[in-house]
MARNUMI-959750 format. One record per atom (N, C-alpha, C): x, y, z; atom name. Coordinates in nm, 3 decimals. Layout:
N
[rec [X; Y; Z]; "CA"] ...
This chain:
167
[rec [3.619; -4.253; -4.615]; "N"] [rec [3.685; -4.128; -4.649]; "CA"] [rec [3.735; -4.061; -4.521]; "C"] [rec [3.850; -4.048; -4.494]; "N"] [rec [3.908; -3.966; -4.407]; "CA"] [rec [3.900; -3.825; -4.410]; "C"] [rec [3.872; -3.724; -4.288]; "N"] [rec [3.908; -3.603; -4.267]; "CA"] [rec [3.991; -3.520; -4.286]; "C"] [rec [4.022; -3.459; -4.324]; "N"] [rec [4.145; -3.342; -4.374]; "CA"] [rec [4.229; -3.332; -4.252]; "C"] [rec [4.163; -3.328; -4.169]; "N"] [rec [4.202; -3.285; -3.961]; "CA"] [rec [4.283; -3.405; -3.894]; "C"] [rec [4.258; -3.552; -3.969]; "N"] [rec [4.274; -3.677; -3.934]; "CA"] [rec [4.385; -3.694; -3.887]; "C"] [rec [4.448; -3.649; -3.922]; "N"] [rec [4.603; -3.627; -3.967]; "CA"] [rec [4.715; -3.613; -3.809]; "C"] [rec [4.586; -3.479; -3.778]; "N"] [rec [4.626; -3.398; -3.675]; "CA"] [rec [4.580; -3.514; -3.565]; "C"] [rec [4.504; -3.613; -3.537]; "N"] [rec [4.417; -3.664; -3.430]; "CA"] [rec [4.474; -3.799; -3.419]; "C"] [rec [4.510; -3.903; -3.516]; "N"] [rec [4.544; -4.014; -3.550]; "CA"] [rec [4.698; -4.061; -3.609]; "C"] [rec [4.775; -4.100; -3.514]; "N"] [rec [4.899; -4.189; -3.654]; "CA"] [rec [4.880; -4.356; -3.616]; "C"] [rec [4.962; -4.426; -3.711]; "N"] [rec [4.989; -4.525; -3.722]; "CA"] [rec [5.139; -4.562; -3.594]; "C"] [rec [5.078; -4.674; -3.505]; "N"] [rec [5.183; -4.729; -3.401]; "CA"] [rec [5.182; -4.831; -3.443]; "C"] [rec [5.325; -4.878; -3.442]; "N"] [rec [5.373; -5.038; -3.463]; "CA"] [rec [5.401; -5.103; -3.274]; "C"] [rec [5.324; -5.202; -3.252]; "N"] [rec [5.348; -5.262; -3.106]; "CA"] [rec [5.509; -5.319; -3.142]; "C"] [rec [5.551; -5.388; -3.027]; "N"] [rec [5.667; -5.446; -3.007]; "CA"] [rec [5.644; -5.574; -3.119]; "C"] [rec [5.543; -5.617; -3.152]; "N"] [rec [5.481; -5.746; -3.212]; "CA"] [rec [5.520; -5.749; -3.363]; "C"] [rec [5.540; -5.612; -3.348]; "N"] [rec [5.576; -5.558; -3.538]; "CA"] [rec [5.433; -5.546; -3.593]; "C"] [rec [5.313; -5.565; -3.530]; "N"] [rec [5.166; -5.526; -3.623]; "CA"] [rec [5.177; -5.323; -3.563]; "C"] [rec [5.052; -5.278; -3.687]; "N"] [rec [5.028; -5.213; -3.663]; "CA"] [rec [4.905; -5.177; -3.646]; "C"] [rec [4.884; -5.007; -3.569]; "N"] [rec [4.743; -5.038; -3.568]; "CA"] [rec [4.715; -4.843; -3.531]; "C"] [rec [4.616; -4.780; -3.517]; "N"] [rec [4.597; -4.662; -3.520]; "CA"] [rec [4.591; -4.616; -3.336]; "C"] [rec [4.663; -4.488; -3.367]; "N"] [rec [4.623; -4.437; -3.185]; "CA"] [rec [4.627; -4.298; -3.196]; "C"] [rec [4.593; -4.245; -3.121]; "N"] [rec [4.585; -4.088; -3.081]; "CA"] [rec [4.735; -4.049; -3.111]; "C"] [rec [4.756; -3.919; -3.192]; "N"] [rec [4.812; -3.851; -3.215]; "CA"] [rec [4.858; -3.771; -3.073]; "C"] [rec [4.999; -3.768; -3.034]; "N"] [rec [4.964; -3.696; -2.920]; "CA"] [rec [5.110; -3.552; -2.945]; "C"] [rec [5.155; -3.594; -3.052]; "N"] [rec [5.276; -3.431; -3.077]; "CA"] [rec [5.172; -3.365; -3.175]; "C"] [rec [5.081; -3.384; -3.249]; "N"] [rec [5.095; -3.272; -3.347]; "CA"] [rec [4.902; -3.243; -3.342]; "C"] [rec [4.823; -3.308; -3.223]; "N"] [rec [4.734; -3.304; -3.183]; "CA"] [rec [4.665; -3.169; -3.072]; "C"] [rec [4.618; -3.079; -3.131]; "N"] [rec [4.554; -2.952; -3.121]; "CA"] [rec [4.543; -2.993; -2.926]; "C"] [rec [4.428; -3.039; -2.941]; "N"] [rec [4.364; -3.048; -2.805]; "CA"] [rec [4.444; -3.123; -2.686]; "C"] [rec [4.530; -3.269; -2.771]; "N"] [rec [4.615; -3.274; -2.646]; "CA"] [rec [4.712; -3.206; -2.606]; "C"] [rec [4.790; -3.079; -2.726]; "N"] [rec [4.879; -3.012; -2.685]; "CA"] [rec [4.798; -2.876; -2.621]; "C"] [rec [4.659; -2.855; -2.592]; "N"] [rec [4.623; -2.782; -2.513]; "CA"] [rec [4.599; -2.828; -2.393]; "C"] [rec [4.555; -2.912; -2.358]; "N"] [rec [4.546; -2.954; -2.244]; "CA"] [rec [4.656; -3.021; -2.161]; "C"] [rec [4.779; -3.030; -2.237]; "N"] [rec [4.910; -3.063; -2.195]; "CA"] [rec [4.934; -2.925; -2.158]; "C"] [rec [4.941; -2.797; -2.210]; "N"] [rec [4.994; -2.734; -2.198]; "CA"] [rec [4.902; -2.613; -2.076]; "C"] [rec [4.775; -2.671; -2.056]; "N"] [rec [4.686; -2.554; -1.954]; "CA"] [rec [4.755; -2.645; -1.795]; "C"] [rec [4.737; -2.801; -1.827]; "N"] [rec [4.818; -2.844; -1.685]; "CA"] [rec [4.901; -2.780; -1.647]; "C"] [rec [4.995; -2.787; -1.775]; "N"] [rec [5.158; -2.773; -1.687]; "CA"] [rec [5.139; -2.615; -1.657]; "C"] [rec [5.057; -2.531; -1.720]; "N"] [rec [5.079; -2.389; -1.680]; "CA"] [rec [5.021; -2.406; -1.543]; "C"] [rec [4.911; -2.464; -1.499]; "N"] [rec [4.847; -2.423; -1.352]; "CA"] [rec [4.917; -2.573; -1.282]; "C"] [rec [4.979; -2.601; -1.289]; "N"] [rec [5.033; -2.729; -1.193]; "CA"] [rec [5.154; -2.587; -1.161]; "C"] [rec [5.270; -2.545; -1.225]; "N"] [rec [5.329; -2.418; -1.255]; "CA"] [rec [5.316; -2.316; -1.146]; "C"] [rec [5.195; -2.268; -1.209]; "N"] [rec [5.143; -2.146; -1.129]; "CA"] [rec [5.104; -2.175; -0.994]; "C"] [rec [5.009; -2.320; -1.006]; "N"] [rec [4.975; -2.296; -0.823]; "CA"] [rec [5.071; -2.360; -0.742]; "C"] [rec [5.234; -2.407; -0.824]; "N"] [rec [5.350; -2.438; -0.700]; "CA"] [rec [5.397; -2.313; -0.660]; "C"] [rec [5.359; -2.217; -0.760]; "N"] [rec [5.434; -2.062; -0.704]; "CA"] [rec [5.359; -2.007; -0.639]; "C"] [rec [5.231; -2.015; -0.709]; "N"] [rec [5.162; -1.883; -0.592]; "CA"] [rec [5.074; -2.005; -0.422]; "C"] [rec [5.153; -2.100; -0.444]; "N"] [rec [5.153; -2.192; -0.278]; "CA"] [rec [5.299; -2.162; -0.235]; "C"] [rec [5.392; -2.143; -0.308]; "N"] [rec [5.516; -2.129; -0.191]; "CA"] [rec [5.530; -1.997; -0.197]; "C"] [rec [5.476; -1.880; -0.277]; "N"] [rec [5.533; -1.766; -0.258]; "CA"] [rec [5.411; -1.641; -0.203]; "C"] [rec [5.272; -1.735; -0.239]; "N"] [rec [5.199; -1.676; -0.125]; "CA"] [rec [5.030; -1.710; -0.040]; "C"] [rec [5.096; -1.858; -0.035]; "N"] [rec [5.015; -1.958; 0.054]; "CA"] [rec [4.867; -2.009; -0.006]; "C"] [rec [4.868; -1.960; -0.121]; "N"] [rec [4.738; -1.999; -0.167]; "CA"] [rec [4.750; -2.090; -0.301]; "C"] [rec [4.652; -2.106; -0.321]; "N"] [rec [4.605; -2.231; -0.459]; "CA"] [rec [4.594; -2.078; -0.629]; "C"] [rec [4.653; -2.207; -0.758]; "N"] [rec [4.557; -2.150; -0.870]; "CA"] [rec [4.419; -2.091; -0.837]; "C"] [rec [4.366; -2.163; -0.771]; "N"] [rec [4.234; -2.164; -0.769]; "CA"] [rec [4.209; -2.080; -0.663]; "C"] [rec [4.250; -2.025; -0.555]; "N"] [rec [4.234; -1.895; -0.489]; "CA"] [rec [4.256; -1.774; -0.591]; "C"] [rec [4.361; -1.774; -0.616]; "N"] [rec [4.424; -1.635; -0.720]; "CA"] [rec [4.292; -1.634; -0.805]; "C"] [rec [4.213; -1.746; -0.863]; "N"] [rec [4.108; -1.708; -0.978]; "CA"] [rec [3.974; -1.648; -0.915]; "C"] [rec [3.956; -1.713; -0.758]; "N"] [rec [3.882; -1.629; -0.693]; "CA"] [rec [3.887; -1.511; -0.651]; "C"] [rec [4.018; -1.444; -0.646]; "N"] [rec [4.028; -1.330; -0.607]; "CA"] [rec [4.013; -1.246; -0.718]; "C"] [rec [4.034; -1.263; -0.841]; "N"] [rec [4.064; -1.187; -0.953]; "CA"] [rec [3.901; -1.157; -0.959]; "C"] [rec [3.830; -1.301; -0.995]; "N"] [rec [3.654; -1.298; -0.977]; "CA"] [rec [3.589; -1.223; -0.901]; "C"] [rec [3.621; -1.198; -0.758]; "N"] [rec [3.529; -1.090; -0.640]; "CA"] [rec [3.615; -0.942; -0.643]; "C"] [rec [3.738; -0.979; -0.691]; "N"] [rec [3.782; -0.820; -0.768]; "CA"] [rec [3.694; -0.744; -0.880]; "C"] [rec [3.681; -0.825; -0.938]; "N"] [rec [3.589; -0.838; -1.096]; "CA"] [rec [3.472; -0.820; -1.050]; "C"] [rec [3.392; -0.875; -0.971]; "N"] [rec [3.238; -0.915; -0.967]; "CA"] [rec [3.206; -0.896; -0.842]; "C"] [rec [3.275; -0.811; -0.715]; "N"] [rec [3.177; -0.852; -0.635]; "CA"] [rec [3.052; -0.874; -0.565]; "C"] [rec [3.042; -0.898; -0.440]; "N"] [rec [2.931; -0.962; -0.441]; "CA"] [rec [2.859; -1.106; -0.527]; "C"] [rec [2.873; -1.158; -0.537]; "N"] [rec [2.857; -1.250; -0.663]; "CA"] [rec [2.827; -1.357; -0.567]; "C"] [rec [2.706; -1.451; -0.569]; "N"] [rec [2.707; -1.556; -0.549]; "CA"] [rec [2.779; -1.710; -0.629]; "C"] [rec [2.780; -1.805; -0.533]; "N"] [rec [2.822; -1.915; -0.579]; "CA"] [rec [2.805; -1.949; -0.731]; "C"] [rec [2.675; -1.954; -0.772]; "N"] [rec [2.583; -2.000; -0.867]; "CA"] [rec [2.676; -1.905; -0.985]; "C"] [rec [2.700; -1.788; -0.948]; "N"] [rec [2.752; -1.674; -1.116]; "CA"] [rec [2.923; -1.694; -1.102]; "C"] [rec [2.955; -1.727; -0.997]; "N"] [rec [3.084; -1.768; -0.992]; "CA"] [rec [3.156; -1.883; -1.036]; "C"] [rec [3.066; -1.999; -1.033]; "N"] [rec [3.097; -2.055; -1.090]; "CA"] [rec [3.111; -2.095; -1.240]; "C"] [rec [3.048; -2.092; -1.325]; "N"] [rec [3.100; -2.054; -1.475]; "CA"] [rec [3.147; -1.987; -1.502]; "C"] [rec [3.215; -1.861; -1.429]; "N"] [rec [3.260; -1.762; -1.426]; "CA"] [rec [3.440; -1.816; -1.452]; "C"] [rec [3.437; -1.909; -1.341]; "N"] [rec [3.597; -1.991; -1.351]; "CA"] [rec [3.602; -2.103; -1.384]; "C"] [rec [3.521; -2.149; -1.429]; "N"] [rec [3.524; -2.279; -1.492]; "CA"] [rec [3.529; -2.383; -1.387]; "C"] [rec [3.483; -2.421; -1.274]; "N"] [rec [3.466; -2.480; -1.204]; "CA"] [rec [3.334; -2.551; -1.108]; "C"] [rec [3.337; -2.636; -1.108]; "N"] [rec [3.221; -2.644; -1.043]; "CA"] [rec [3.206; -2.596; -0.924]; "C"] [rec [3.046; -2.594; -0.876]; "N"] [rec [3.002; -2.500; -0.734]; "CA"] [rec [3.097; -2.531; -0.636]; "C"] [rec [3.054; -2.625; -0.616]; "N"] [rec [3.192; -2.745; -0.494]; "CA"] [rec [3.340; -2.691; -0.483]; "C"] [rec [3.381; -2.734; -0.581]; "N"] [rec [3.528; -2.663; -0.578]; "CA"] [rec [3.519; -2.482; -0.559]; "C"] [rec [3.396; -2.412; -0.588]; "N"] [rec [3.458; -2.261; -0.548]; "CA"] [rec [3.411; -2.284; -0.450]; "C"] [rec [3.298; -2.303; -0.377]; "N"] [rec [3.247; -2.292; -0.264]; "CA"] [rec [3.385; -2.301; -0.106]; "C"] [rec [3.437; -2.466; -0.184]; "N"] [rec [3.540; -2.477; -0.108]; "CA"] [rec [3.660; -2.389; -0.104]; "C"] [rec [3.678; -2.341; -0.205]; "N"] [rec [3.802; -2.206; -0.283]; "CA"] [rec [3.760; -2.087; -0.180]; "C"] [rec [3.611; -2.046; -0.151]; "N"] [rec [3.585; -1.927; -0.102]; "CA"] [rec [3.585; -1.952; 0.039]; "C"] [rec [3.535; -2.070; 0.105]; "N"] [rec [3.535; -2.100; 0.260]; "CA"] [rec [3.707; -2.114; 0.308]; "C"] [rec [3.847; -2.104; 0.193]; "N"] [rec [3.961; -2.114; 0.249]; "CA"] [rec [3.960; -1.959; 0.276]; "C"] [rec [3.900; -1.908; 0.152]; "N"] [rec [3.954; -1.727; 0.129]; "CA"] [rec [3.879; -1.644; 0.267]; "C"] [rec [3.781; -1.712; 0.269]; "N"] [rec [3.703; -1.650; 0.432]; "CA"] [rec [3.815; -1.676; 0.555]; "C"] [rec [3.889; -1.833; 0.552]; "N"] [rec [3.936; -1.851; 0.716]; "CA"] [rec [4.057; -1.765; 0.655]; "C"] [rec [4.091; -1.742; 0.580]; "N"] [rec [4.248; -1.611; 0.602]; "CA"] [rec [4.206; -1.496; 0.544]; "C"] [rec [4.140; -1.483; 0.542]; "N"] [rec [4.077; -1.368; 0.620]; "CA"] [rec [4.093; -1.252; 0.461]; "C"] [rec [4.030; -1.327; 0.332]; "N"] [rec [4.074; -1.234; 0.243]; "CA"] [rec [3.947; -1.240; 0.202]; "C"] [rec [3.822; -1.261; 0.201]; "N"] [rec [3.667; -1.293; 0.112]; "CA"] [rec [3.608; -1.296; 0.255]; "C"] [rec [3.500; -1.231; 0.242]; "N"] [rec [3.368; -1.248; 0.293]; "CA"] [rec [3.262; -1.285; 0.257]; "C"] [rec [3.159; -1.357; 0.323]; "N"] [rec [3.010; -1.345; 0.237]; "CA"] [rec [2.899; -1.251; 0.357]; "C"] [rec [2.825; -1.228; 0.268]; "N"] [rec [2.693; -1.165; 0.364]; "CA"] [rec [2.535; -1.259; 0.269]; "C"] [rec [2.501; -1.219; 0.376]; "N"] [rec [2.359; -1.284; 0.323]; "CA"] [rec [2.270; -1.254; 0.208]; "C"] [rec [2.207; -1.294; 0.138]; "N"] [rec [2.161; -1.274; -0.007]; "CA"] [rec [1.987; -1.281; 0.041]; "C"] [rec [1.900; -1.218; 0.097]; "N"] [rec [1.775; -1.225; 0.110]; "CA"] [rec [1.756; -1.342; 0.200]; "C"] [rec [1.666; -1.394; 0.235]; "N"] [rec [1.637; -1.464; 0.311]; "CA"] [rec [1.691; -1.572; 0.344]; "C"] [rec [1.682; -1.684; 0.213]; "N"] [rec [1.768; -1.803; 0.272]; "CA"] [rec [1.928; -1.792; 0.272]; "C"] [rec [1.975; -1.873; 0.390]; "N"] [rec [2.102; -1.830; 0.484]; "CA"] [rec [2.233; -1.956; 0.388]; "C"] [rec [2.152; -2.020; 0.343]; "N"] [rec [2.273; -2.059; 0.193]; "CA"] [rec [2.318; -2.007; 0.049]; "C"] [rec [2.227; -1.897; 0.057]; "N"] [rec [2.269; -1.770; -0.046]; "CA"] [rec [2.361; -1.683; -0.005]; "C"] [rec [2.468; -1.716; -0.034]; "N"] [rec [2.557; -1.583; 0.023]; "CA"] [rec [2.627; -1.463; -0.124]; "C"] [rec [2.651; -1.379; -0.069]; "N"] [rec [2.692; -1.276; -0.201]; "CA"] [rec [2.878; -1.254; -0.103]; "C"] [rec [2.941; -1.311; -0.196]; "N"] [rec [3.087; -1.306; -0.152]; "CA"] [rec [3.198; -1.182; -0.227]; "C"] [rec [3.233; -1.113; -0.133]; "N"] [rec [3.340; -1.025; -0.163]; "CA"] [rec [3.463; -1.032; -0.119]; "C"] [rec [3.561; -0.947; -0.169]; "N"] [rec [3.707; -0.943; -0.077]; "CA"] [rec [3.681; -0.856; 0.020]; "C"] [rec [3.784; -0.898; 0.108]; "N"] [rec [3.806; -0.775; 0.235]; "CA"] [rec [3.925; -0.723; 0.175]; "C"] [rec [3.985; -0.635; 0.295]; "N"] [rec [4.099; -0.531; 0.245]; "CA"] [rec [4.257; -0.587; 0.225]; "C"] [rec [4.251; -0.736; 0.303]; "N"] [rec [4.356; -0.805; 0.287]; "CA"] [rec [4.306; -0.859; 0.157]; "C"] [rec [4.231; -0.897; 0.102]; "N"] [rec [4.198; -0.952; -0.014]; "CA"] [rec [4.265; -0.902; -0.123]; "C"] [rec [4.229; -0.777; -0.095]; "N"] [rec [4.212; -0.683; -0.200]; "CA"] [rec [4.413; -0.635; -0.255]; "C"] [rec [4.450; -0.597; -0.095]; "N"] [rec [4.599; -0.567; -0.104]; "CA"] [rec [4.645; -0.708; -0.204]; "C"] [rec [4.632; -0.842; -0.116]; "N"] [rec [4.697; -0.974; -0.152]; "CA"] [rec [4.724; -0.966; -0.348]; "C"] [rec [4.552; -0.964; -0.374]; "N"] [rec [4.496; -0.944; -0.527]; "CA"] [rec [4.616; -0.860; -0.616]; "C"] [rec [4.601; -0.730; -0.559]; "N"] [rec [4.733; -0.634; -0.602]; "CA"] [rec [4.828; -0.703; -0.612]; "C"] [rec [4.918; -0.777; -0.515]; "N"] [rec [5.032; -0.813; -0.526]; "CA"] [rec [5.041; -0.945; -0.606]; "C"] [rec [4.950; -1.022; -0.625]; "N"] [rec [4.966; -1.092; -0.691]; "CA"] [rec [4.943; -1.059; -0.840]; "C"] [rec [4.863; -0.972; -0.841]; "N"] [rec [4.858; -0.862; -1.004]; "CA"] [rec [4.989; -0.876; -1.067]; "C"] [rec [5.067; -0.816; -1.002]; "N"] [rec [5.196; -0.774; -1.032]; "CA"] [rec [5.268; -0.859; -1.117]; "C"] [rec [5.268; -1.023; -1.019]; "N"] [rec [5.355; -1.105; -1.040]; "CA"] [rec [5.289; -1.214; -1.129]; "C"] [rec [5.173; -1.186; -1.119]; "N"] [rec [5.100; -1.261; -1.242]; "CA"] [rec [5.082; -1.249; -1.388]; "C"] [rec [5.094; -1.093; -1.402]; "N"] [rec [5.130; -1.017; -1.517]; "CA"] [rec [5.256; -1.053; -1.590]; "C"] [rec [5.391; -1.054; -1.484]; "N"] [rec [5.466; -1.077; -1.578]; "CA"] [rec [5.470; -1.219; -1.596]; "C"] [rec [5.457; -1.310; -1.535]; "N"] [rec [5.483; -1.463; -1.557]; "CA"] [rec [5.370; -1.470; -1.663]; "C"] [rec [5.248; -1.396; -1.717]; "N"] [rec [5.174; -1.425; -1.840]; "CA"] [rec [5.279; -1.366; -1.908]; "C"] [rec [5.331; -1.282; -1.910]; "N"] [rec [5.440; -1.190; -2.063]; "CA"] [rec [5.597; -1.316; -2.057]; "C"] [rec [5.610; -1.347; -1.962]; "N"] [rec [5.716; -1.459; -1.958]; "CA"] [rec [5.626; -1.591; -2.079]; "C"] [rec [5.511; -1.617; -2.040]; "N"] [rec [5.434; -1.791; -2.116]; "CA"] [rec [5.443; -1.695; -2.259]; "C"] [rec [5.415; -1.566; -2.284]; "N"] [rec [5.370; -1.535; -2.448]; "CA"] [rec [5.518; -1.489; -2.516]; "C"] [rec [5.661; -1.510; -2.483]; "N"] [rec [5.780; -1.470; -2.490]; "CA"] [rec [5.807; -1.558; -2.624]; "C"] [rec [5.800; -1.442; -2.731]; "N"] [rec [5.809; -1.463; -2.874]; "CA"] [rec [5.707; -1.468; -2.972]; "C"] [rec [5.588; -1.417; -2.898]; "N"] [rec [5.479; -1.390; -2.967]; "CA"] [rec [5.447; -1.247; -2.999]; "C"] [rec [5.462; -1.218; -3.098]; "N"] [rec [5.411; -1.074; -3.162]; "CA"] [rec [5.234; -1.059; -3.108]; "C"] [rec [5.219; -0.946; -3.088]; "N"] [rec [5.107; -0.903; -3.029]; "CA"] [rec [4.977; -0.965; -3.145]; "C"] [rec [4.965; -0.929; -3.279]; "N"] [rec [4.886; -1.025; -3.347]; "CA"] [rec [4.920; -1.127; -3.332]; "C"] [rec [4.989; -1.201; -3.340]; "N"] [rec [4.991; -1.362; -3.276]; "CA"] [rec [4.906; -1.394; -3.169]; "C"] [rec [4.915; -1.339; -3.063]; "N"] [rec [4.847; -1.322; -2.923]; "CA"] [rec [4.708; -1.321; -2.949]; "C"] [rec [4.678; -1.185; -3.045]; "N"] [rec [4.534; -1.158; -3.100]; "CA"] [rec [4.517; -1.330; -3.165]; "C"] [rec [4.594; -1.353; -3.226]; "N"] [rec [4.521; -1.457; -3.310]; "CA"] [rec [4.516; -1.596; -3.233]; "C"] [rec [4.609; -1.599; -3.121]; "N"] [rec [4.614; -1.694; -3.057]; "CA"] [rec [4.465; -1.680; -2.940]; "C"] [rec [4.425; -1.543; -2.894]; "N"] [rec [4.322; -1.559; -2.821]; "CA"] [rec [4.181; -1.587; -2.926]; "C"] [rec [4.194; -1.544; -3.054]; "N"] [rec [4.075; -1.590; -3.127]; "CA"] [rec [4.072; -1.746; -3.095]; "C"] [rec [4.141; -1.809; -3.170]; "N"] [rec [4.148; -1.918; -3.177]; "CA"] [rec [4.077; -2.033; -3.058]; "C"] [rec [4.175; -1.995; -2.936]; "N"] [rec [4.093; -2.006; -2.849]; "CA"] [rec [3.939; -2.008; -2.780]; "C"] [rec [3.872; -1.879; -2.826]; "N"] [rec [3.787; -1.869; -2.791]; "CA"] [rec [3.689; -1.952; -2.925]; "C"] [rec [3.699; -1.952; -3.008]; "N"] [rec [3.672; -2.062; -3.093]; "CA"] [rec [3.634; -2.218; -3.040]; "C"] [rec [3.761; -2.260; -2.981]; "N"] [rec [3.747; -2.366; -2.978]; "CA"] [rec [3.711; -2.362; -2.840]; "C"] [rec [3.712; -2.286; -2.761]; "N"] [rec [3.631; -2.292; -2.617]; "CA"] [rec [3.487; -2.292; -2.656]; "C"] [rec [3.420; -2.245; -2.763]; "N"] [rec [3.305; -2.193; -2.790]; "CA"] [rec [3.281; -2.341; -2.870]; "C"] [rec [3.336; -2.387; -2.932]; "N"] [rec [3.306; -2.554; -2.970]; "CA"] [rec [3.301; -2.676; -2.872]; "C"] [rec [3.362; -2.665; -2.775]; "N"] [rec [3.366; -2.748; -2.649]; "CA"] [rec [3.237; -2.734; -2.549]; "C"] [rec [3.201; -2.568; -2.559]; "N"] [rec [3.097; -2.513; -2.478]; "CA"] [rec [2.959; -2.581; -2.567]; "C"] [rec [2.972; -2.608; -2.716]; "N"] [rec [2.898; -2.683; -2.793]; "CA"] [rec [2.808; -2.810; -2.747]; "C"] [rec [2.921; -2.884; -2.664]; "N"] [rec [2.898; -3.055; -2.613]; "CA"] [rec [2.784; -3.067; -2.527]; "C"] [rec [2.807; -2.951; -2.453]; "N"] [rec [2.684; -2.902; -2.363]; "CA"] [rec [2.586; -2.935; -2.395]; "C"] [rec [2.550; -2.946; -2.495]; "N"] [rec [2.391; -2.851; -2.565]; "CA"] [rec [2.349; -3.003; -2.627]; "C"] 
């Protein structure tokens, strides 16, 4: 008995051979058109915000984070952006050498650090506010505001089913 959903996940491919045989759905497939579509937004985003203001996706999410949270060690930062320790750790040791994040020490041991912005951080953050704002109202261009609502439910749904696999 097939799934109601099946539909969405599976079609029928004919090889060059003329047999056929089943493969991943990949136009009308939920998850690959999300994950097609989170690439191309941050492949996107971090060619702009590297040529227009020297940093990575993945800086801009740190800055938004120690805007948001500072002080924050590694450990809360990281689920925080969806990344592992490694990759922010490395994200925050770029934001330290230009001079936009700091860390200070977290109690005794000297690999606990609690990381914030400095004042270039903070200005940079602003300006990239700006231009980040509208290039999100540019990606939602033709979406009625309940749409949006219903498009972030949705989302968090199925982020909250993925966060499932975990467990």
């Amino acid at each position: 008995m097939t799934d109601a959903l099946d539909r969405f996940f599976v079609e029928e491919v004919t090889s060059g051979d003329g047999t056929s045989s089943a493969s991943l759905n990949l136009n009308d497939n939920p998850t690959v058109l999300l994950v097609w579509a989170a690439n191309s937004f941050n492949r996107i985003a971090s060619r702009h915000y590297q040529n227009t203001y020297g940093i990575s996706a993945m800086d801009w999410r740190m800055l938004v984070m120690l805007c948001k949270e500072p002080d924050v060690p590694v450990t809360a930062a990281s689920p925080a952006v969806g990344y592992d320790k490694g990759a922010v750790s490395r994200a925050l040791s770029k934001l330290e050498k230009l001079g936009l994040a700091e860390a200070k020490a977290n109690g005794t041991n000297p690999r606990s650090r609690l990381w914030h912005l400095t004042p270039a951080g903070y200005e940079l953050h602003d300006r990239i506010l700006r231009d980040a704002i509208e290039r999100h109202k540019r990606t939602l261009d033709g979406f009625t505001p309940e749409e949006v609502n219903t498009f972030n439910d949705l989302l968090r749904r199925f982020r909250e089913n993925v966060d499932n696999f975990l467990e």
